[in-house]
Z-matrix of the N, CA and C atoms (Angstrom, degrees):
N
C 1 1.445
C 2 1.526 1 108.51
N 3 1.368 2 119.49 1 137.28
C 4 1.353 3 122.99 2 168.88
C 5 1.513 4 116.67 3 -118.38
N 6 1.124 5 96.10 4 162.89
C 7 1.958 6 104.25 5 162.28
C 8 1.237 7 121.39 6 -167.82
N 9 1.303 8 106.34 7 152.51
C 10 1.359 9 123.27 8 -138.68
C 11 1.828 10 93.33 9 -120.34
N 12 1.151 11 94.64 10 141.69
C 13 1.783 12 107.07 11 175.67
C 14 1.683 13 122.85 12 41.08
N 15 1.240 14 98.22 13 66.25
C 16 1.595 15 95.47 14 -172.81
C 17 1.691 16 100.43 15 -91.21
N 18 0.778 17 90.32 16 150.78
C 19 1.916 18 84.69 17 179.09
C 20 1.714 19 95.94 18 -129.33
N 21 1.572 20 103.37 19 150.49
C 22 0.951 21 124.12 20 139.20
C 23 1.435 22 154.12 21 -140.48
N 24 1.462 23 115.40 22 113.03
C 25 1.503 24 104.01 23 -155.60
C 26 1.696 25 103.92 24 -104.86
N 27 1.624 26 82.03 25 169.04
C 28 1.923 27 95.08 26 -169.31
C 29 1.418 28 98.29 27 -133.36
N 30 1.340 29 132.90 28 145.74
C 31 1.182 30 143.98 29 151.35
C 32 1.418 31 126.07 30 -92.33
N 33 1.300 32 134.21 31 151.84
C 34 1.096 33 137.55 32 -172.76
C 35 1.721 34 122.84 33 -165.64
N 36 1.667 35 109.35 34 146.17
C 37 1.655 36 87.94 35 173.45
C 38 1.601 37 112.74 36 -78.94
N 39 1.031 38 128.97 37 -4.54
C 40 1.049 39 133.79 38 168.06
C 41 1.795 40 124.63 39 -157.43
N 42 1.827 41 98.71 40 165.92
C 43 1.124 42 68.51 41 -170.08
C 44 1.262 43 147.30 42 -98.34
N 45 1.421 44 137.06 43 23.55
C 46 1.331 45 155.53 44 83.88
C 47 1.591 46 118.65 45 47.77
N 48 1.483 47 95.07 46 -63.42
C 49 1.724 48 127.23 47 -149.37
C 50 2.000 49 92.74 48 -95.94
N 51 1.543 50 94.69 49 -38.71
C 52 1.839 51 91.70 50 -162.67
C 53 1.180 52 82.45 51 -104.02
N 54 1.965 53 158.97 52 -21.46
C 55 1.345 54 107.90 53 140.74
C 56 1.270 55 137.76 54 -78.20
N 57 1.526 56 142.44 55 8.87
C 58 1.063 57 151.45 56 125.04
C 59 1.509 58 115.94 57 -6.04
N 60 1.245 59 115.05 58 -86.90
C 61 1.745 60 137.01 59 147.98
C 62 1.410 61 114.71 60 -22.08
N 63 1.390 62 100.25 61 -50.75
C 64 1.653 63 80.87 62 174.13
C 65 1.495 64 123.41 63 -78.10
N 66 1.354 65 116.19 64 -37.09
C 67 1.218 66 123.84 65 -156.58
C 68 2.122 67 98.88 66 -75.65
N 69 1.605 68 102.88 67 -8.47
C 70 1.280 69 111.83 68 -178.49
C 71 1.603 70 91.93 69 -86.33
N 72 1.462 71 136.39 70 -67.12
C 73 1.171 72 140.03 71 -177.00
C 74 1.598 73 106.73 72 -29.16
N 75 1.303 74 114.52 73 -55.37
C 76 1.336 75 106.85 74 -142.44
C 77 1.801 76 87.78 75 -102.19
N 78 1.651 77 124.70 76 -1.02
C 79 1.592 78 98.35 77 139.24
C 80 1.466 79 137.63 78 -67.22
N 81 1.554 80 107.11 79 -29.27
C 82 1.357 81 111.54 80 -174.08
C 83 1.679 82 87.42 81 -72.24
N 84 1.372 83 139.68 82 -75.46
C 85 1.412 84 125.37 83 -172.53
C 86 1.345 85 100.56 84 -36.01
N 87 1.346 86 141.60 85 -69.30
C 88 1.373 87 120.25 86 -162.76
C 89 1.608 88 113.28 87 -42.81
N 90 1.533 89 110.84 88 -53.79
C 91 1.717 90 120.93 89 -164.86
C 92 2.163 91 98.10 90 -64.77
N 93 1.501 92 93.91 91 -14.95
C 94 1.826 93 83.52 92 159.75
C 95 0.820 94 135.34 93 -101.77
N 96 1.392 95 123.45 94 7.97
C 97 1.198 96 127.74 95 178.26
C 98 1.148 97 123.13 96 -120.58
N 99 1.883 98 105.35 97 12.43
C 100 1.320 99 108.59 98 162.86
C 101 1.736 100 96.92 99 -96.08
N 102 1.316 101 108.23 100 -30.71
C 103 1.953 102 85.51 101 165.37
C 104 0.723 103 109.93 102 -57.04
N 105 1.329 104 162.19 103 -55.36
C 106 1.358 105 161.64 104 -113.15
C 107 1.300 106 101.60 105 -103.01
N 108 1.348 107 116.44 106 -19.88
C 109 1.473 108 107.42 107 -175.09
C 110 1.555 109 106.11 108 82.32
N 111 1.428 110 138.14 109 23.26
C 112 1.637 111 132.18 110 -147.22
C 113 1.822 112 88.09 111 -144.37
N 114 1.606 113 90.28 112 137.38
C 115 1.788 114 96.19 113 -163.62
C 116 1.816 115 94.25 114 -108.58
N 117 1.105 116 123.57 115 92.13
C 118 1.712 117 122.17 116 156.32
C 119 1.786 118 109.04 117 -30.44
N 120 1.263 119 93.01 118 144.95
C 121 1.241 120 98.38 119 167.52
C 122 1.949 121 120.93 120 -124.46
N 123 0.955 122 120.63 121 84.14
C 124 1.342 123 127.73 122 -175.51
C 125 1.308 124 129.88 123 -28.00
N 126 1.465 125 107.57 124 -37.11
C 127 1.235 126 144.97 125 -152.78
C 128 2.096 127 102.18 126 -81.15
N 129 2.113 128 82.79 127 -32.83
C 130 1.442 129 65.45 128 -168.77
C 131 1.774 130 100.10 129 -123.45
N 132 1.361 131 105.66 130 31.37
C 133 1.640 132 98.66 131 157.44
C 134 1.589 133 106.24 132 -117.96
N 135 1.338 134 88.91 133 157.01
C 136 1.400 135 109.74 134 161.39
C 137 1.377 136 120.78 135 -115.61
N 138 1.547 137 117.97 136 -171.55
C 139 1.727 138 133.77 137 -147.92
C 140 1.784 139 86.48 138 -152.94
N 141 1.167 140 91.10 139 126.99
C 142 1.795 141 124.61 140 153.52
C 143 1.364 142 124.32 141 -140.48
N 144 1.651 143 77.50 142 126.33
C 145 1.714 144 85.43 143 171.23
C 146 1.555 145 114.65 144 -83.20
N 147 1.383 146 133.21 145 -171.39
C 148 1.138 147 118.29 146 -128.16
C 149 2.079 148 81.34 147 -169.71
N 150 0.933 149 139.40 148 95.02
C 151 1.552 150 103.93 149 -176.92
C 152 1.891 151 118.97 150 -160.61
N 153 1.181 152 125.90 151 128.53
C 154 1.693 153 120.66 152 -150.84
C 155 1.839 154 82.89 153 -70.76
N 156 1.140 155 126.36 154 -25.93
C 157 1.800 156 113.92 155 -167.77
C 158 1.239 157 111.33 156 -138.34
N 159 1.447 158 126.28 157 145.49
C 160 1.415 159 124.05 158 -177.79
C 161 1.224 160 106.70 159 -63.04
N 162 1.461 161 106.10 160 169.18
C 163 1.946 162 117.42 161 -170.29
C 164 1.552 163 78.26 162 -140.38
N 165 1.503 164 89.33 163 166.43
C 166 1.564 165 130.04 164 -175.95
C 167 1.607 166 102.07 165 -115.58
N 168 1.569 167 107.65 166 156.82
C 169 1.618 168 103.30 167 175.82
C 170 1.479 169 110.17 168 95.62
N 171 1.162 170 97.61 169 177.49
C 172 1.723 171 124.10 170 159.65
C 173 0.996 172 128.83 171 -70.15
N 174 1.572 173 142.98 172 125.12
C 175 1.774 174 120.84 173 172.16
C 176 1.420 175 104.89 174 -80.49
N 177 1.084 176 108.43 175 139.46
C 178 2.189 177 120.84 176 176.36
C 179 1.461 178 112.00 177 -50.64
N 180 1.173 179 113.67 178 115.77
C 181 1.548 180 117.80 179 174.31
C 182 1.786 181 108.63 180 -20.02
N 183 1.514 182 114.48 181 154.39
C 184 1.553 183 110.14 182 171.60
C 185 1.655 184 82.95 183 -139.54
N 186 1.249 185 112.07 184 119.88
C 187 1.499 186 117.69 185 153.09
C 188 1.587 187 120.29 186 -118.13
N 189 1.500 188 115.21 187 175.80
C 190 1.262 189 126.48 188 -164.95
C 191 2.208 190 100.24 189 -151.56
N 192 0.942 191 99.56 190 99.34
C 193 1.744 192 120.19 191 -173.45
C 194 1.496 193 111.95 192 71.19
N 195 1.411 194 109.03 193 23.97
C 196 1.713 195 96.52 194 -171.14
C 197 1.182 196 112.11 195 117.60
N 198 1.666 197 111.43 196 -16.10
C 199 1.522 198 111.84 197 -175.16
C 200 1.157 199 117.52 198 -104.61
N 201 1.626 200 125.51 199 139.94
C 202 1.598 201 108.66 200 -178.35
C 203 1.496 202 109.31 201 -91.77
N 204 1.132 203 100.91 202 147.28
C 205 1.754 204 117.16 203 -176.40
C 206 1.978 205 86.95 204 -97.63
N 207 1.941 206 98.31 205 130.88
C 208 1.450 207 102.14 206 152.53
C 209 1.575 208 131.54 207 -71.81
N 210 1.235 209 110.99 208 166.11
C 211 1.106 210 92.73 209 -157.64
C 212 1.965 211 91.61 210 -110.55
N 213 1.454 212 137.56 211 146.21
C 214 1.040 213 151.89 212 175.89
C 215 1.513 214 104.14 213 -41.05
N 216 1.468 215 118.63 214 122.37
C 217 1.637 216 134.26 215 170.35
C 218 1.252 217 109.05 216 -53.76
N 219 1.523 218 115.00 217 -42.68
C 220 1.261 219 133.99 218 -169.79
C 221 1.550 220 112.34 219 -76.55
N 222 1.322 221 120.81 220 112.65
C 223 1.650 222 125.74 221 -166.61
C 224 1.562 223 97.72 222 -140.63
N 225 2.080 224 96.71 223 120.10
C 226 1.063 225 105.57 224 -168.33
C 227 1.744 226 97.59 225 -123.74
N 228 1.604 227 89.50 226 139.97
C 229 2.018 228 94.41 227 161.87
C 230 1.411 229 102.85 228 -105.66
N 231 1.463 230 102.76 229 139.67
C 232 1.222 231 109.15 230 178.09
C 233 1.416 232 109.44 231 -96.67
């Protein structure tokens, strides 16, 4: 079984807080999809941030079973 474009988004007051959230989301999806019998592929999602003002720094790793997800070239202010 496959699937195609699952998204998952996180909110946050910052961004700290909304990858926090994500990196929590996408354990519980991982820990279901080892019930499920269903193999993620790391390799082929990516991470966008999302944000009204530029930031300074590094964005915080986002992984999914151990694997790190890259993060999107494309960086948008809304």
């Amino acid at each position: 079984m496959f699937t195609d474009d699952t998204k998952v988004h996180c909110v946050g007051i910052n961004r700290d807080v909304a990858v926090s959230l994500l990196n929590r989301a996408l354990t519980e999806l991982y820990e279901w999809c080892l019930i499920k019998r269903l193999t993620p592929h790391p390799k082929n999602c990516e991470a966008m941030l999302m944000t009204r003002s530029n930031f300074i720094g590094p964005i915080p790793p986002v992984s999914i079973g151990g694997s790190l997800i890259t993060w999107s070239e494309l960086k948008i202010s809304i």
